[in-house]
N, C-alpha and C positions, 0 to 999 in steps of 0.2 A: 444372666439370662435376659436380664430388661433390655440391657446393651446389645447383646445380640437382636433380638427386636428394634431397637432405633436403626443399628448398621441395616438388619435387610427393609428398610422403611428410607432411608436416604440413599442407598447404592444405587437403586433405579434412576432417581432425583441425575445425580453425577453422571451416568452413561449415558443419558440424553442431551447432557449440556456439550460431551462432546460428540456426539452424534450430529449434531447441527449447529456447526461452526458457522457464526457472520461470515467471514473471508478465511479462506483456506489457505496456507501458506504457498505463493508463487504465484497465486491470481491477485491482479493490480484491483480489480472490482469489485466489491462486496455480492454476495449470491443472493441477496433477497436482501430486501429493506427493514430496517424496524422501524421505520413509520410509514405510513401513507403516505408522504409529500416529500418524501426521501430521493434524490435522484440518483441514480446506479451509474449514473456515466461519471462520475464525480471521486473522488477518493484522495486523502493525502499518503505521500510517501515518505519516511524519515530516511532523513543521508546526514551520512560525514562525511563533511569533506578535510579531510587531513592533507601533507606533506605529500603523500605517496599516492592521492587520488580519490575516490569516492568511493566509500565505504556505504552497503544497503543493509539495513536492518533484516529485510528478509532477501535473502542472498539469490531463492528461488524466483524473482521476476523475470520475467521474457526480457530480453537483451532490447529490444525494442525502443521497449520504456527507460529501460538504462541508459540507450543511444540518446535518447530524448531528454533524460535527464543532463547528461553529459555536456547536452550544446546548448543546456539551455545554462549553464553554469561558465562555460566559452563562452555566452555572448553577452551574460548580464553580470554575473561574479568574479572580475578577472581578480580582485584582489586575491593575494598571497598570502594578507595575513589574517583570511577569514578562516582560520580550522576553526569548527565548530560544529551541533548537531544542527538540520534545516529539517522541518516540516514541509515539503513542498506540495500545494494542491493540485494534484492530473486531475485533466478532464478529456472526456470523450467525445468531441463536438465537429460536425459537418466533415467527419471523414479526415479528420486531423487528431493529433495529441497537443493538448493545449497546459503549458506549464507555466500553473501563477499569471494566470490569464495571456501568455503569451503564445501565440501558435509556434509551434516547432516543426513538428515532422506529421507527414502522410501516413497514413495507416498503412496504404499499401505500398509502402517503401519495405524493401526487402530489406 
């Protein structure tokens, strides 16, 4: 009976933690800060790049940011025998996508 008491004392706890996801799978952006001085335009993305291409942790991003990952990997990573996992930091700056501080693509490139 006590344990029935902890469970309905914690359940609520749980359903609120996923109620209000930081970043939801397939948005590149976090939805709200957890600090004050946190910038939203900012985020990293994990990729592998293997043999056969780039492989995204979360498979749900906009082709967009893919595209942009893609050339930014064509212009700065040609090696071959880099397979390995990348952190890469996206930012969202002056109407551009900006990859490891390098600007890549337009925003409003189709």
């Amino acid at each position: 009976m006590k344990n029935l008491l902890y469970i309905s004392l914690f359940l609520p706890l749980l359903s609120a933690a996923q109620t209000y996801p930081k970043q939801v799978r397939g948005e590149v952006y976090k939805a709200y800060a957890s600090k004050p001085s946190q910038d939203l335009r900012t985020t990293t993305l994990e990729v592998k790049k293997t043999m056969y291409g780039l492989r995204f942790k979360d498979v749900a991003i906009p082709t967009l940011y893919k595209n942009a990952v893609a050339s930014y990997f064509k212009k700065r990573l040609k090696s071959k025998k880099s397979s390995s996992t990348y952190r890469l930091k996206i930012e969202n700056r002056q109407g551009f996508i900006w990859v490891e501080g390098i600007k890549i693509l337009s925003i409003d490139t189709p």
